[in-house]
N, CA, C and O atoms as a GROMACS GRO file, in nm:
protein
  556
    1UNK      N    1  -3.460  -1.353   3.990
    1UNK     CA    2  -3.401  -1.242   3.921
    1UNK      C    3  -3.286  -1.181   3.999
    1UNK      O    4  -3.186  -1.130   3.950
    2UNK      N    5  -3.318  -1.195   4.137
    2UNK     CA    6  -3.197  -1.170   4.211
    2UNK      C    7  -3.180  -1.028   4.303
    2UNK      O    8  -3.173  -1.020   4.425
    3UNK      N    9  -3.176  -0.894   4.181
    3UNK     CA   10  -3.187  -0.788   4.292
    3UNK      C   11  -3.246  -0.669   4.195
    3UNK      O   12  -3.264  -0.681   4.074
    4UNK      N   13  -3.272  -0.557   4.269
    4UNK     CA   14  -3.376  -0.471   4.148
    4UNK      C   15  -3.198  -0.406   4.093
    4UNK      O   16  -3.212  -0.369   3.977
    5UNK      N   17  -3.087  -0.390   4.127
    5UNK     CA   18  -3.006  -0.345   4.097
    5UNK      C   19  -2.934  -0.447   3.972
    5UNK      O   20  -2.867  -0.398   3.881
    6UNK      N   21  -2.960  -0.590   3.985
    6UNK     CA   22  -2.909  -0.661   3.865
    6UNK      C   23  -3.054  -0.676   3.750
    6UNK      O   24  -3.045  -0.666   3.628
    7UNK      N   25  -3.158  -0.695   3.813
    7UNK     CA   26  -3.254  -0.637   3.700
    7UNK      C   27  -3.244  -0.450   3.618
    7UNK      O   28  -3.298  -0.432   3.509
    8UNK      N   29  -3.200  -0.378   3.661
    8UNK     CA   30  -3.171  -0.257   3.640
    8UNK      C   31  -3.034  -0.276   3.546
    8UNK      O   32  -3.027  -0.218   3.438
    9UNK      N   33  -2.959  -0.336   3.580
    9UNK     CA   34  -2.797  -0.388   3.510
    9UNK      C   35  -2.816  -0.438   3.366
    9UNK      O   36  -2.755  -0.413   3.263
   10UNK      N   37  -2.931  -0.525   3.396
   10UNK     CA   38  -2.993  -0.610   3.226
   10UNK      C   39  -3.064  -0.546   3.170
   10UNK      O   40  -3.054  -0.556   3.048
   11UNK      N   41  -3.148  -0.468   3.212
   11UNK     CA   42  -3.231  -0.374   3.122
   11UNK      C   43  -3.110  -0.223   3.046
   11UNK      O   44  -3.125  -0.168   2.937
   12UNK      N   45  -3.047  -0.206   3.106
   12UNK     CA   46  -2.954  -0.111   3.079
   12UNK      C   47  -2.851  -0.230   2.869
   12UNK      O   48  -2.834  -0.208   2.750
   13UNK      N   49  -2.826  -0.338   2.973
   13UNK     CA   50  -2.742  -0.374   2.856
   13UNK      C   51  -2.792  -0.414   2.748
   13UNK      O   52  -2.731  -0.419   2.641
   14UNK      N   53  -2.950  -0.458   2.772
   14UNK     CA   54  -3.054  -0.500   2.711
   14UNK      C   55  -3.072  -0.382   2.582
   14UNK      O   56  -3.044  -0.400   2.464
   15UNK      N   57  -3.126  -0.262   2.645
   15UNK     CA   58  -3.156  -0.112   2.581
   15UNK      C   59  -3.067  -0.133   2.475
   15UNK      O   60  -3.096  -0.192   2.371
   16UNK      N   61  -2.932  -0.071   2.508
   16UNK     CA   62  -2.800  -0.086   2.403
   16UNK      C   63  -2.798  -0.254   2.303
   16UNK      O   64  -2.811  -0.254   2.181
   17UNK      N   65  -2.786  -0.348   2.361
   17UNK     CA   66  -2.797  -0.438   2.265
   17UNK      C   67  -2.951  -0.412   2.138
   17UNK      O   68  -2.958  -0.412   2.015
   18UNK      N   69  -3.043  -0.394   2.241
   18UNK     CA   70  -3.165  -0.352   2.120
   18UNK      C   71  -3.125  -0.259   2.032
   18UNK      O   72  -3.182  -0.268   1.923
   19UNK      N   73  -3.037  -0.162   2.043
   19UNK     CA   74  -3.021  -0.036   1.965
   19UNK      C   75  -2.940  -0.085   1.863
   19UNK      O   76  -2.971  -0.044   1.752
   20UNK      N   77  -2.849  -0.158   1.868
   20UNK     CA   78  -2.750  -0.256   1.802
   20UNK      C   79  -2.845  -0.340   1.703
   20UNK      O   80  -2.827  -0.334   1.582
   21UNK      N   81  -2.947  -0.418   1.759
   21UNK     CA   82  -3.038  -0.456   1.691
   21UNK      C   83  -3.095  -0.404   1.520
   21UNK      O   84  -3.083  -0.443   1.404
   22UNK      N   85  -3.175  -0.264   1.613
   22UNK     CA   86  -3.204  -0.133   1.522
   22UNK      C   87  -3.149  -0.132   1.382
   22UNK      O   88  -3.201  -0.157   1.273
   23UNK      N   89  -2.982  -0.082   1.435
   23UNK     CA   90  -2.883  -0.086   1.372
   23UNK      C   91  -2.876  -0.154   1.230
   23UNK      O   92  -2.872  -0.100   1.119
   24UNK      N   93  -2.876  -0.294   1.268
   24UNK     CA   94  -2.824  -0.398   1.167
   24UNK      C   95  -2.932  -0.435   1.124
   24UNK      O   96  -2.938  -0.426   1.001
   25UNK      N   97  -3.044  -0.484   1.183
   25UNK     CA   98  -3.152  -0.548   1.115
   25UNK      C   99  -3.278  -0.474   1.069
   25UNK      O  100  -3.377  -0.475   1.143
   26UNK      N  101  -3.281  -0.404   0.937
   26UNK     CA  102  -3.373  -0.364   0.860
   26UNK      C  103  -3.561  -0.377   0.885
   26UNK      O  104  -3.651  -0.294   0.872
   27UNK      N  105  -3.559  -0.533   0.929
   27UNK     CA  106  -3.727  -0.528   0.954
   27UNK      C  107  -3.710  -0.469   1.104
   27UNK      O  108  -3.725  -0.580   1.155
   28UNK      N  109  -3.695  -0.401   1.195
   28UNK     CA  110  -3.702  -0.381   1.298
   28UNK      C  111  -3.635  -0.247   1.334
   28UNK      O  112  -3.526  -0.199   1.303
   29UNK      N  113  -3.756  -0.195   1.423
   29UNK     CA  114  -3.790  -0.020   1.439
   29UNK      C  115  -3.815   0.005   1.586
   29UNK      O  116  -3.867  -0.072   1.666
   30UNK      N  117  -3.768   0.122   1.605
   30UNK     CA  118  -3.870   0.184   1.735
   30UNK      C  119  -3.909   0.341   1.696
   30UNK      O  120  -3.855   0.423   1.623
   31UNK      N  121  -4.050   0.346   1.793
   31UNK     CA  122  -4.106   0.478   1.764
   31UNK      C  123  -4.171   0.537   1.868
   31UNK      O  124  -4.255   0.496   1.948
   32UNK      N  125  -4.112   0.652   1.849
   32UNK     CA  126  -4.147   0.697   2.041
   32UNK      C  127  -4.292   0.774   2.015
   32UNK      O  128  -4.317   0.812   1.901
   33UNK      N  129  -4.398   0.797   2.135
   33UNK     CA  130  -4.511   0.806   2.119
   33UNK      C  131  -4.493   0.939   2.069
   33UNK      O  132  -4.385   0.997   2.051
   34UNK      N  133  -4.627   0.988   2.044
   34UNK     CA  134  -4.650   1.134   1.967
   34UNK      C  135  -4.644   1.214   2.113
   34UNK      O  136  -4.549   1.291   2.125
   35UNK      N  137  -4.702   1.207   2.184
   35UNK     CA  138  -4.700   1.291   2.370
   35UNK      C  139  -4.582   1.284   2.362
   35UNK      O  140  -4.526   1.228   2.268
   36UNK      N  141  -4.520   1.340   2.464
   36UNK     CA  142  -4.402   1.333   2.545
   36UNK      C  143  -4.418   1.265   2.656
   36UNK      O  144  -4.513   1.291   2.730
   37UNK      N  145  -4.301   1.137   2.694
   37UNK     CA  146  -4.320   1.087   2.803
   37UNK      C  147  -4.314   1.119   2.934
   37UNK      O  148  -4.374   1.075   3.031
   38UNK      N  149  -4.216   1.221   2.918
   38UNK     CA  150  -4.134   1.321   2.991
   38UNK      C  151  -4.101   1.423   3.015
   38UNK      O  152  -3.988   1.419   2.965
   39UNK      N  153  -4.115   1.564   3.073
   39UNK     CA  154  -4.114   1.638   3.036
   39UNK      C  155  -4.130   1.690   2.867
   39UNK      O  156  -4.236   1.675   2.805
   40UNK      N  157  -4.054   1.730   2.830
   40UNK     CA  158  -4.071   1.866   2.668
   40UNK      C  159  -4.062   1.706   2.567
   40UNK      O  160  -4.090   1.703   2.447
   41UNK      N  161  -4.011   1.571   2.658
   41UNK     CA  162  -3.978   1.500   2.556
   41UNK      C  163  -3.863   1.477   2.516
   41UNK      O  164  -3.826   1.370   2.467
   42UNK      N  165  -3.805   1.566   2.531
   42UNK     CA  166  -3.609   1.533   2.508
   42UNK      C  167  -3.538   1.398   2.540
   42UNK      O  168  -3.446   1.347   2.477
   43UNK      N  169  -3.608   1.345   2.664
   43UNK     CA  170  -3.545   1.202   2.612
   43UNK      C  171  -3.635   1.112   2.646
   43UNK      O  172  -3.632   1.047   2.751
   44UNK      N  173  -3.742   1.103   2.534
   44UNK     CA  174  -3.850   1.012   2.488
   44UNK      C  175  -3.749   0.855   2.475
   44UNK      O  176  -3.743   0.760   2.553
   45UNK      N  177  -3.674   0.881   2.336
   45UNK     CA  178  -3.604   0.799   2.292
   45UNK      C  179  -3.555   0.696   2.405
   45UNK      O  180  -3.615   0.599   2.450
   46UNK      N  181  -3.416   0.752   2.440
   46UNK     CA  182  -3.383   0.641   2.600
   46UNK      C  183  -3.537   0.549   2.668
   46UNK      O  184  -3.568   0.432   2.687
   47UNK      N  185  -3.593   0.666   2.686
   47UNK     CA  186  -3.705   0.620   2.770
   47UNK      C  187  -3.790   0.457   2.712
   47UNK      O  188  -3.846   0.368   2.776
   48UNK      N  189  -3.765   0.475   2.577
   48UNK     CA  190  -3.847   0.415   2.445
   48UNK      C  191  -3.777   0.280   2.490
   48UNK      O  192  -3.835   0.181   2.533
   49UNK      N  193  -3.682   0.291   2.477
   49UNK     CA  194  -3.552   0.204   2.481
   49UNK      C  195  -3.537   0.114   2.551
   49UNK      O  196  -3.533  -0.002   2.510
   50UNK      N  197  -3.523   0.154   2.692
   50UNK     CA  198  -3.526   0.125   2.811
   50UNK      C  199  -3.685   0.070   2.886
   50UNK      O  200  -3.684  -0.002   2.986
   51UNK      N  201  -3.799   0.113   2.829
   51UNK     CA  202  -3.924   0.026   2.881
   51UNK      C  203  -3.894  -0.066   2.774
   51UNK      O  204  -3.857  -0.167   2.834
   52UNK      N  205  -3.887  -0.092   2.636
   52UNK     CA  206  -3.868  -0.208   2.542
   52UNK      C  207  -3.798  -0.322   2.577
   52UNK      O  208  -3.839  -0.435   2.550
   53UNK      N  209  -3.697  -0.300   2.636
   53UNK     CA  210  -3.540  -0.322   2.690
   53UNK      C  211  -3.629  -0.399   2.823
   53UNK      O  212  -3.670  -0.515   2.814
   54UNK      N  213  -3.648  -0.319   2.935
   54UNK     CA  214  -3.730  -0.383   3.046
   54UNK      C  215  -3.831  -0.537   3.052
   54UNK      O  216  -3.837  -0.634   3.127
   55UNK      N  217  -3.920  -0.483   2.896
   55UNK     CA  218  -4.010  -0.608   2.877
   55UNK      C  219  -3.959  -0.713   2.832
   55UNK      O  220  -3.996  -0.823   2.873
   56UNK      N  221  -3.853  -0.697   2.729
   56UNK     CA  222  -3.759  -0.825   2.690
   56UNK      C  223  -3.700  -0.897   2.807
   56UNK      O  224  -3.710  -1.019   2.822
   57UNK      N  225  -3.626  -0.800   2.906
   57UNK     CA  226  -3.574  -0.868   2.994
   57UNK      C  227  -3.699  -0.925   3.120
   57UNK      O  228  -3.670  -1.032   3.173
   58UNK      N  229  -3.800  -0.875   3.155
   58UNK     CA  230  -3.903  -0.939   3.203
   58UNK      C  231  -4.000  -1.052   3.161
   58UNK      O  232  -4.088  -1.096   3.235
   59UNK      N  233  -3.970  -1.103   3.014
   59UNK     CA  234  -4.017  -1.188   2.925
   59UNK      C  235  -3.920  -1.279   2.956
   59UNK      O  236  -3.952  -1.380   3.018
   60UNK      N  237  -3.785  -1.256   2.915
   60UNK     CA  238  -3.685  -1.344   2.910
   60UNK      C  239  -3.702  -1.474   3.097
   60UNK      O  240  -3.715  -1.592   3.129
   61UNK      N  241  -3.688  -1.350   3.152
   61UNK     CA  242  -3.728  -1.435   3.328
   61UNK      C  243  -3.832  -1.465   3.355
   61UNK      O  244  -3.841  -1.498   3.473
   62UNK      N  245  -3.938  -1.471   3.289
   62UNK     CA  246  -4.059  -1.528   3.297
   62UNK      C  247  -4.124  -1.694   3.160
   62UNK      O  248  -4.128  -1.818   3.160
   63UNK      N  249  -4.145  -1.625   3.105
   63UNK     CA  250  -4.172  -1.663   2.993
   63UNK      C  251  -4.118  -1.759   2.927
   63UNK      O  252  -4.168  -1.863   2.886
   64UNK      N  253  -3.963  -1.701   2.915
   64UNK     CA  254  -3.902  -1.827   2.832
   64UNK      C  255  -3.843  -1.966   2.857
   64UNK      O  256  -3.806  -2.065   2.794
   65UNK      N  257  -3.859  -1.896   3.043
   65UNK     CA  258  -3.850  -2.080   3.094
   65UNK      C  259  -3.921  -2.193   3.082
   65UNK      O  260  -3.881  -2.310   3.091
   66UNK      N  261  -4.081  -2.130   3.053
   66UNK     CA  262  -4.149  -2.220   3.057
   66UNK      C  263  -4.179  -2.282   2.878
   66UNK      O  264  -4.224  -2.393   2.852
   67UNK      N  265  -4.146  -2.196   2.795
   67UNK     CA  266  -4.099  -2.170   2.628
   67UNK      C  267  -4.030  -2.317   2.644
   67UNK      O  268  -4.091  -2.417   2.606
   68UNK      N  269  -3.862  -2.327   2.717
   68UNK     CA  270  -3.785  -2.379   2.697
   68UNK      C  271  -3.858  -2.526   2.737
   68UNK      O  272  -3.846  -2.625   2.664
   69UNK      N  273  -3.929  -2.527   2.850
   69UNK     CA  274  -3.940  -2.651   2.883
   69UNK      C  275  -4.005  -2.769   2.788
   69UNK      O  276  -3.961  -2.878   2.752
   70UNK      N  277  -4.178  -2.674   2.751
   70UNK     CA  278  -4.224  -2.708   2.659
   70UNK      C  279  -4.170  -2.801   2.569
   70UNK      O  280  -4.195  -2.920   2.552
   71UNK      N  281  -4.051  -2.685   2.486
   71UNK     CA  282  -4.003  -2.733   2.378
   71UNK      C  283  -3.871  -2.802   2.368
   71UNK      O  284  -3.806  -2.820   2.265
   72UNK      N  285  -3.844  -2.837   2.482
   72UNK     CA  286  -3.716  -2.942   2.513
   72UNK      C  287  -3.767  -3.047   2.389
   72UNK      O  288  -3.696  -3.028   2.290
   73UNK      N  289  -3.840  -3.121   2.372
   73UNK     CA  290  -3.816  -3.207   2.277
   73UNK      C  291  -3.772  -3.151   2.146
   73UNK      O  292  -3.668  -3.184   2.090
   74UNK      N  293  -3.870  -3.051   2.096
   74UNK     CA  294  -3.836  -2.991   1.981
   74UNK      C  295  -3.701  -2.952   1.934
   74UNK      O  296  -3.658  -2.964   1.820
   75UNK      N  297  -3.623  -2.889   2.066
   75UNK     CA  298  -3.487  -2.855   2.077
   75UNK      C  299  -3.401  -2.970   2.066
   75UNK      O  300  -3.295  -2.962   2.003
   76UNK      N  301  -3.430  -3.054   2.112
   76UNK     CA  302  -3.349  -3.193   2.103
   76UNK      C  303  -3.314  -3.228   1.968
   76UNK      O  304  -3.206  -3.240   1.911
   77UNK      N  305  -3.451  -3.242   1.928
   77UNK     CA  306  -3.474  -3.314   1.789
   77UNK      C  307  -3.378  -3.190   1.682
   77UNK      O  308  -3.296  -3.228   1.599
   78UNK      N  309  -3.405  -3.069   1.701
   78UNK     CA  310  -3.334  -2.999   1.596
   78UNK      C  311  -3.198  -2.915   1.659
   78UNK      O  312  -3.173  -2.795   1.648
   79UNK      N  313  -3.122  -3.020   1.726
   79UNK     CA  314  -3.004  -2.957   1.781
   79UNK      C  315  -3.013  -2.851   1.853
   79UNK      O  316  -2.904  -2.794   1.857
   80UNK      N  317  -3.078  -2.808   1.900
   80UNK     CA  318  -3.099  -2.663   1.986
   80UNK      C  319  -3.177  -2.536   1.875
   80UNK      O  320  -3.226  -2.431   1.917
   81UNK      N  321  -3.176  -2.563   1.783
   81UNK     CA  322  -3.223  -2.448   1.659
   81UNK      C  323  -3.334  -2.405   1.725
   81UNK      O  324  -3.344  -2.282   1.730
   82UNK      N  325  -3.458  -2.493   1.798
   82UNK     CA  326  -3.539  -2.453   1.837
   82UNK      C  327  -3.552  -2.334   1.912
   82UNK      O  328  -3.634  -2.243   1.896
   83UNK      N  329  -3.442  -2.346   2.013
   83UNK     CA  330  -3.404  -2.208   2.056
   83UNK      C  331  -3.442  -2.129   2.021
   83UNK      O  332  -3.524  -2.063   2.084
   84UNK      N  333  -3.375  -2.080   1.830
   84UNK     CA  334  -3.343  -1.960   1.789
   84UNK      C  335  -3.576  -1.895   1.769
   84UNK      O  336  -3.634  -1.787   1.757
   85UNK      N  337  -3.617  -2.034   1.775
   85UNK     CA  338  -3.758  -1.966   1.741
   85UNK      C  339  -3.835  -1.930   1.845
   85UNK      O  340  -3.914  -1.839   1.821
   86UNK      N  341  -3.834  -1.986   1.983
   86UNK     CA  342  -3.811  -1.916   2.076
   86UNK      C  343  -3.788  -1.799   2.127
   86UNK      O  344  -3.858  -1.730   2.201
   87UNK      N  345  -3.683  -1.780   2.082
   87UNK     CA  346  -3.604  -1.609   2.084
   87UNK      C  347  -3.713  -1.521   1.999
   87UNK      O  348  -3.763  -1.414   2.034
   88UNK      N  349  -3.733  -1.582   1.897
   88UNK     CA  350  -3.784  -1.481   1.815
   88UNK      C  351  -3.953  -1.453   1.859
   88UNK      O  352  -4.013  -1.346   1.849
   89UNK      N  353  -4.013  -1.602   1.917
   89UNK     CA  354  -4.117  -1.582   1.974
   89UNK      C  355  -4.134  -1.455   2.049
   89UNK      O  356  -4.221  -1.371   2.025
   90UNK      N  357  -4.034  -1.448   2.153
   90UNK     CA  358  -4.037  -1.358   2.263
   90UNK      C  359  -4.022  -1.235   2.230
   90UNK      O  360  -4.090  -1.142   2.275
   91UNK      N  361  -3.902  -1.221   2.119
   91UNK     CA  362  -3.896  -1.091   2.084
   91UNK      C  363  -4.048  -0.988   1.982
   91UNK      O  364  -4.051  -0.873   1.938
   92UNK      N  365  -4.159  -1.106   1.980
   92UNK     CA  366  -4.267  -1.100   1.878
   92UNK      C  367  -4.349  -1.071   2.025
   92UNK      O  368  -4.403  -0.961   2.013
   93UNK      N  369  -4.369  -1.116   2.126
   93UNK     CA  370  -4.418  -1.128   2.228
   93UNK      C  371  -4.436  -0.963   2.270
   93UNK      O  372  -4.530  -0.884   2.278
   94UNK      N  373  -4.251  -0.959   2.299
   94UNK     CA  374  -4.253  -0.802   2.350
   94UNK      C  375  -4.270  -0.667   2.274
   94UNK      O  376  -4.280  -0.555   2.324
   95UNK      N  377  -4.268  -0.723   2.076
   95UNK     CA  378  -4.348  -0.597   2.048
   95UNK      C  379  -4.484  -0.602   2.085
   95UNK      O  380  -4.526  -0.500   2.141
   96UNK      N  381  -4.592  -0.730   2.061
   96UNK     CA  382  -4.721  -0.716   2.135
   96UNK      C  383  -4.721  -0.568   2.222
   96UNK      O  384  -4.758  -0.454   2.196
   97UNK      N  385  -4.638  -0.662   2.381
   97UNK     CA  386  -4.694  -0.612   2.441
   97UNK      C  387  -4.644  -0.435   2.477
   97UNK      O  388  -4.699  -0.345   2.541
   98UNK      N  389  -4.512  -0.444   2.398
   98UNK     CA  390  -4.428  -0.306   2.405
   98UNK      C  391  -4.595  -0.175   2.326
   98UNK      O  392  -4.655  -0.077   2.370
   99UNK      N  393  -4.601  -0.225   2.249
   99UNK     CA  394  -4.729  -0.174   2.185
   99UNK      C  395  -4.864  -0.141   2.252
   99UNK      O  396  -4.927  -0.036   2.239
  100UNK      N  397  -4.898  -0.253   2.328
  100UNK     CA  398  -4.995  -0.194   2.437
  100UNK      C  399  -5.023  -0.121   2.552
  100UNK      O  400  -5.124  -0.093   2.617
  101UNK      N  401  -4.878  -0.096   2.556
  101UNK     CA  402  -4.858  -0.006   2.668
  101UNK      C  403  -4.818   0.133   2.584
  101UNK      O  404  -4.803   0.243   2.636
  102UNK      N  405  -4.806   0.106   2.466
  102UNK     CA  406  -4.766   0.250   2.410
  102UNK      C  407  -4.644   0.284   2.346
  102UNK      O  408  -4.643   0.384   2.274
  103UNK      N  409  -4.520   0.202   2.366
  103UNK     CA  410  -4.392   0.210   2.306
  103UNK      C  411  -4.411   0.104   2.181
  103UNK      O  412  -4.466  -0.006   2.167
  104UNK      N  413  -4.326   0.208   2.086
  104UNK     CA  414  -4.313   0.194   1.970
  104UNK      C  415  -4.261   0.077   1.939
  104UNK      O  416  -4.262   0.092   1.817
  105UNK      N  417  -4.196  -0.079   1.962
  105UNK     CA  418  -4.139  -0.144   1.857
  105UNK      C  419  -4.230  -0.185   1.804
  105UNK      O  420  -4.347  -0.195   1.842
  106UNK      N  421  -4.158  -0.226   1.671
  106UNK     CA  422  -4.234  -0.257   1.553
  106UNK      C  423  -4.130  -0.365   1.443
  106UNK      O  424  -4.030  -0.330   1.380
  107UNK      N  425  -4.183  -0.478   1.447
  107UNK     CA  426  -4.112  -0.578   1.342
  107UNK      C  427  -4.151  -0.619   1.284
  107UNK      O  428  -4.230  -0.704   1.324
  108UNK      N  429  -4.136  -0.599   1.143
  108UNK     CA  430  -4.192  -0.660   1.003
  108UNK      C  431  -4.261  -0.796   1.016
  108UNK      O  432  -4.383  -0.807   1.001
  109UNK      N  433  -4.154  -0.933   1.053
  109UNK     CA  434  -4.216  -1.016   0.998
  109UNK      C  435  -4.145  -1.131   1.081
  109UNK      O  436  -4.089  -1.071   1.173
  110UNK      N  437  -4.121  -1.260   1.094
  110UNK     CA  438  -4.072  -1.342   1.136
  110UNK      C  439  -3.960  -1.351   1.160
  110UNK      O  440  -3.911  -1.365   1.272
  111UNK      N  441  -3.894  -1.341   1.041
  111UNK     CA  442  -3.754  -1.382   1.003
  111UNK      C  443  -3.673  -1.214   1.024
  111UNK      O  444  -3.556  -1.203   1.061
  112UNK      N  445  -3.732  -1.136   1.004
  112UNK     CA  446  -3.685  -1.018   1.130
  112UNK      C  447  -3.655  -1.070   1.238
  112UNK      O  448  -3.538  -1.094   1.265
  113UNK      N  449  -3.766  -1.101   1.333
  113UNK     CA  450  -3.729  -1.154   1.471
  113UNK      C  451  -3.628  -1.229   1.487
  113UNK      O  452  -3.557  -1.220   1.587
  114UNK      N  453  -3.608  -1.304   1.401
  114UNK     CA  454  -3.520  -1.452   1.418
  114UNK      C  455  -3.408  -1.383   1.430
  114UNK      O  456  -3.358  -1.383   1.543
  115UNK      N  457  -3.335  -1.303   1.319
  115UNK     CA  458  -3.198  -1.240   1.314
  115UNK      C  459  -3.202  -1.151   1.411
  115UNK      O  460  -3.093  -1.128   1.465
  116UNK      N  461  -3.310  -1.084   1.455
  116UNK     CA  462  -3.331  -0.975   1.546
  116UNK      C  463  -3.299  -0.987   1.673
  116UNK      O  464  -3.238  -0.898   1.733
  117UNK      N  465  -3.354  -1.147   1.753
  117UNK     CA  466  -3.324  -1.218   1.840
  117UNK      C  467  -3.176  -1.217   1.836
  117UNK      O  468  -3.097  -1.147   1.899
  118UNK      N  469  -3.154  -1.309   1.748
  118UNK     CA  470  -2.981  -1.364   1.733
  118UNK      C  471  -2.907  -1.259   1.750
  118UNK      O  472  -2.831  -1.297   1.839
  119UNK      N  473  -2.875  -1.137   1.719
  119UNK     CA  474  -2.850  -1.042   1.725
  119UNK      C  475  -2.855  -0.977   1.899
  119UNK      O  476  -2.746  -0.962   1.952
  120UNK      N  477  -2.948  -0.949   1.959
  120UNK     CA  478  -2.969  -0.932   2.027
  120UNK      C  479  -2.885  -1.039   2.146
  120UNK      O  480  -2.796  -0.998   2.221
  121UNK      N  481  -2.934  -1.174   2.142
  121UNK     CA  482  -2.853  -1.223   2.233
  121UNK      C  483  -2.721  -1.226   2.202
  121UNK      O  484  -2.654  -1.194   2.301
  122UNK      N  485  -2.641  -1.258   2.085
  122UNK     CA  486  -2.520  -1.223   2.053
  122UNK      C  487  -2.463  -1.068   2.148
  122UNK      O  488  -2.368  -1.058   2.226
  123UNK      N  489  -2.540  -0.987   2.113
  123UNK     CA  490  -2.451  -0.874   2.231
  123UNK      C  491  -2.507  -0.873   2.337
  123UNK      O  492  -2.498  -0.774   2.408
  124UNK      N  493  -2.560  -0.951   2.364
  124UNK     CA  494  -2.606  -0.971   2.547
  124UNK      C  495  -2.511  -1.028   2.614
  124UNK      O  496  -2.475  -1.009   2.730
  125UNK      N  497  -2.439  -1.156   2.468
  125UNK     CA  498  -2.368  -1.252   2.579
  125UNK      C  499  -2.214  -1.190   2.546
  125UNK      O  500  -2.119  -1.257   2.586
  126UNK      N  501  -2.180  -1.032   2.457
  126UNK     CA  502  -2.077  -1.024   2.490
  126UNK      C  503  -2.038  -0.936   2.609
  126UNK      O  504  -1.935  -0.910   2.671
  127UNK      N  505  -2.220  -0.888   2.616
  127UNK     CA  506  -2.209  -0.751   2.739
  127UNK      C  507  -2.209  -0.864   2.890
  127UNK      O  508  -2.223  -0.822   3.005
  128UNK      N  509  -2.194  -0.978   2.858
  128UNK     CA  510  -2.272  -1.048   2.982
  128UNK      C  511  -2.104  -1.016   3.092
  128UNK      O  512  -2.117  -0.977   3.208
  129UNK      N  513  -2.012  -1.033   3.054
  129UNK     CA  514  -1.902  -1.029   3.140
  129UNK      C  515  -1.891  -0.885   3.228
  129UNK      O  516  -1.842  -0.865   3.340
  130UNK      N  517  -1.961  -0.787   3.126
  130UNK     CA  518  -1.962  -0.634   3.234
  130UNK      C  519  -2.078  -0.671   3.303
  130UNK      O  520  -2.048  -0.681   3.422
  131UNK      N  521  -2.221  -0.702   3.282
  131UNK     CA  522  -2.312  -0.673   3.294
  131UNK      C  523  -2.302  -0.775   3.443
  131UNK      O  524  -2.338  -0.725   3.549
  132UNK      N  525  -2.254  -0.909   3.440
  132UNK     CA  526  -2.202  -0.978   3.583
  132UNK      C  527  -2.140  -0.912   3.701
  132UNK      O  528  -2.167  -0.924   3.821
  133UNK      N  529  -2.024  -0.815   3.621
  133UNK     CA  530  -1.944  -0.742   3.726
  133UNK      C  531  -1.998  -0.585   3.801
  133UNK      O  532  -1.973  -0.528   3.908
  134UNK      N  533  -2.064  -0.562   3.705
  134UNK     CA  534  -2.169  -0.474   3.772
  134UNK      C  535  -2.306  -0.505   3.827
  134UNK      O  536  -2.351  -0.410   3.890
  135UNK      N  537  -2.393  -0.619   3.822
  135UNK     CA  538  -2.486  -0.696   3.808
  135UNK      C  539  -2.482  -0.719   4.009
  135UNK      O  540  -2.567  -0.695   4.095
  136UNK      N  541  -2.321  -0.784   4.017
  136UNK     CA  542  -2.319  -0.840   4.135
  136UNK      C  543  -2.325  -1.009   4.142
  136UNK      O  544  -2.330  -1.069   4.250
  137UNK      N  545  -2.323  -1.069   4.024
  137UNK     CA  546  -2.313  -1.205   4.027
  137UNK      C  547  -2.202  -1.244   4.054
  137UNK      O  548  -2.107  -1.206   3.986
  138UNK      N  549  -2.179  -1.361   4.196
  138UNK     CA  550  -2.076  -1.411   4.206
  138UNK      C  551  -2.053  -1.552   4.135
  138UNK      O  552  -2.129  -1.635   4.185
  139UNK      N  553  -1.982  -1.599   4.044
  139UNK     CA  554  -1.940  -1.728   4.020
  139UNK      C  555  -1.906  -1.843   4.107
  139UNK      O  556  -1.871  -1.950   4.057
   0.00000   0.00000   0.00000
């Protein structure tokens, strides 16, 4: 993963790309707990955001390497598409577990995820050029 400051970098661009998510794709929600996380609660939301944001990106460095390996054939066979179910696995993964810890996401149904995913990595990989230069990755 590298450093807690470039894990901190991805969860930040992560948050915002999820919110983007929100945004556009209809089956997919967040809902901040009824307590306050935080003080009075005033910024539940961020907070919401940003642990959601955290588990995706702690899924993504864990999880989906071993996802990918698995399904190298599968990916082969269907041009990489496999990928996109993958993605959506994970993103199904981290409402699980976003949920058991208490943060709100919430996604309808499959094919939510799928666009939800796509979506999601789509502005990951346009945030990826800031998110490098602040990150600390050298090329």
């Amino acid at each position: 993963m590298g450093s807690l400051w470039g894990f901190l970098v991805r969860t930040v661009a992560t948050a915002a790309a999820l919110w983007v998510v929100i945004q556009l794709i209809a089956g997919i929600s967040i809902t901040t707990p009824p307590e306050p996380l935080y003080a009075n609660g005033e910024y539940d939301n961020v907070l919401v955001f940003l642990g959601v944001a955290a588990i995706i990106v702690l899924l993504n460095a864990t999880v989906r390497p071993v996802l990918k390996l698995i399904g190298l054939p599968l990916t082969i066979l269907t041009l990489g598409l496999f990928v996109l179910v993958i993605n959506a696995g994970i993103f199904l993964l981290a409402e699980w577990i976003s949920n058991m810890v208490g943060l709100g996401l919430h996604i309808t149904d499959f094919w939510s995820a799928v666009w939800g995913a796509l979506v999601l990595a789509v502005v990951n990989w346009v945030l990826g050029p800031l998110t490098g230069l602040l990150g600390g990755r050298r090329r």
